[in-house]
C-alpha positions in Angstrom: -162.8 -81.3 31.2 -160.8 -78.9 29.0 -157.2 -79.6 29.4 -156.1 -76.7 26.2 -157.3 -74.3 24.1 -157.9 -73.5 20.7 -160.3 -73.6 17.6 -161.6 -76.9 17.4 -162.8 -77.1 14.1 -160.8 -75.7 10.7 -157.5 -76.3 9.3 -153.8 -75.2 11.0 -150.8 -76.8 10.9 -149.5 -74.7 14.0 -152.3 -75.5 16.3 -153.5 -78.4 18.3 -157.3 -78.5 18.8 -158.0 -79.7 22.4 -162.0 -81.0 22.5 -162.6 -82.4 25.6 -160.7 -85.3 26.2 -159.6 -85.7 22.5 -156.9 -83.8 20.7 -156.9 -83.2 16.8 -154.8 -81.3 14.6 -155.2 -81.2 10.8 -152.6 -79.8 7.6 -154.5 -79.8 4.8 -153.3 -80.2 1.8 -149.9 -79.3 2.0 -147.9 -79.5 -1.9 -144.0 -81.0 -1.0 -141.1 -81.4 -3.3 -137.4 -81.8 -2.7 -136.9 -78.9 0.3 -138.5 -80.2 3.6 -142.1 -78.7 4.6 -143.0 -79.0 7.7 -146.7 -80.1 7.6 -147.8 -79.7 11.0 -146.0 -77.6 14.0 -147.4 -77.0 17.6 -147.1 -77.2 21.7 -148.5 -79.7 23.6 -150.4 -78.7 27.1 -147.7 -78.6 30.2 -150.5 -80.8 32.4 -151.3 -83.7 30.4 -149.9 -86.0 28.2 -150.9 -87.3 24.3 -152.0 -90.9 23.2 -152.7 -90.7 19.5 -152.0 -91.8 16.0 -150.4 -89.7 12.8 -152.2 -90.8 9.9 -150.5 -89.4 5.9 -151.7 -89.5 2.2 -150.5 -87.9 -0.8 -153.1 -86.8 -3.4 -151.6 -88.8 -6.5 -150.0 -91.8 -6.7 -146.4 -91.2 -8.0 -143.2 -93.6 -7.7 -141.1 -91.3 -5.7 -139.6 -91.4 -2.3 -141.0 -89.4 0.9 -138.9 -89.0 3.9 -141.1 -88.3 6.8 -139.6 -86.8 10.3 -141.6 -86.5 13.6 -139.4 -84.6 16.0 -140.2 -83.9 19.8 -138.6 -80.8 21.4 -136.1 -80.7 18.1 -135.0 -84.4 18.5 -136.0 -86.9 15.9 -138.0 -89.5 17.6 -139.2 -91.2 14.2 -137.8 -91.1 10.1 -139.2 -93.2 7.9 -139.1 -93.5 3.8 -142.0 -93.6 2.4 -142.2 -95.4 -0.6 -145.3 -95.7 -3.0 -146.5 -99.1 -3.6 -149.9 -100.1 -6.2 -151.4 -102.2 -3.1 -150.5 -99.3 -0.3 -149.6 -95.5 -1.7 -146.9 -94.6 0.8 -147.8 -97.0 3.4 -150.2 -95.0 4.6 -152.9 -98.0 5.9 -150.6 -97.9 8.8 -151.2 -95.2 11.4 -148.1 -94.2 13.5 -148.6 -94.7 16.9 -146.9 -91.9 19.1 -147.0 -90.9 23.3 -146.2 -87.4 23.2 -145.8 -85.5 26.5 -147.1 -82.2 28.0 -145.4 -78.9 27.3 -143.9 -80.6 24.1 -143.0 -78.7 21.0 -144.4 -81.2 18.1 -143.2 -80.7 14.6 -143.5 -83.2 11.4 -142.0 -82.4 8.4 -142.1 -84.3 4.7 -139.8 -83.7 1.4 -139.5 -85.5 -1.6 -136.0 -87.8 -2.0 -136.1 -88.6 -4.9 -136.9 -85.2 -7.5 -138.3 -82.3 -7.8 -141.7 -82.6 -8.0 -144.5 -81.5 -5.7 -147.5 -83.4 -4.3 -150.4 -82.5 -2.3 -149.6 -84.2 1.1 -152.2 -84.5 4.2 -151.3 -85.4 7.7 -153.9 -86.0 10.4 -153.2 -86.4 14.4 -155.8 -87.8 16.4 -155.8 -88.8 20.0 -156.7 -89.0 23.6 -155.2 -86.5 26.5 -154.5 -88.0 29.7 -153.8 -85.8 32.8 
């Protein structure tokens, strides 16, 4: 059963890839520094709803401070700091968990805090659609 539509292989961080019952939406590399990027941006299906996980890395390891903002339907839902550690870059052996519901405008945005420097970012959504 196909609950969306879209290309579901490539790189976009405006679409989300529907593929069956699975949902998948990729940024790429994306290079942030101080001003906020937003890394991935997109509408959810109106019948169904999301179960998945948000998954970030950075291409370097560096010793500044990310902020990271998940925002449903222009309200932030989850902020976090992000900061790199030797053991765990960025924290990011920790998946964030997320419900997201149908016809839902989903965008995620990352900057810098502490300089300006860029640094290839990637950020990965993965889940299961329930109707």
């Amino acid at each position: 059963m196909m609950l969306g539509g879209s290309n579901p292989v490539g790189v976009s961080r405006t679409s989300l890839h529907y593929i069956g019952k699975h949902i998948s939406a990729t940024s790429g590399v994306v290079e942030v520094g101080q001003t906020p990027v937003t890394v991935l941006d997109f509408t959810t299906a109106a019948d169904s709803y999301i179960l998945g996980h948000i998954q970030i890395c950075c291409d370097n390891q560096v010793s500044d401070n990310y902020e990271y903002i998940i925002k449903l339907d222009g309200q932030a839902v989850w902020k976090q700091r992000l900061t790199e550690t030797v053991q765990d870059p960025f924290g990011t052996n920790y998946p964030i968990e997320i419900v997201i519901p149908g016809q839902t405008r989903v965008e995620i945005s990352l900057a810098n805090v502490s300089q300006d420097v860029s640094h290839g970012w990637s950020t990965i959504l993965r889940g299961r659609v329930y109707a």
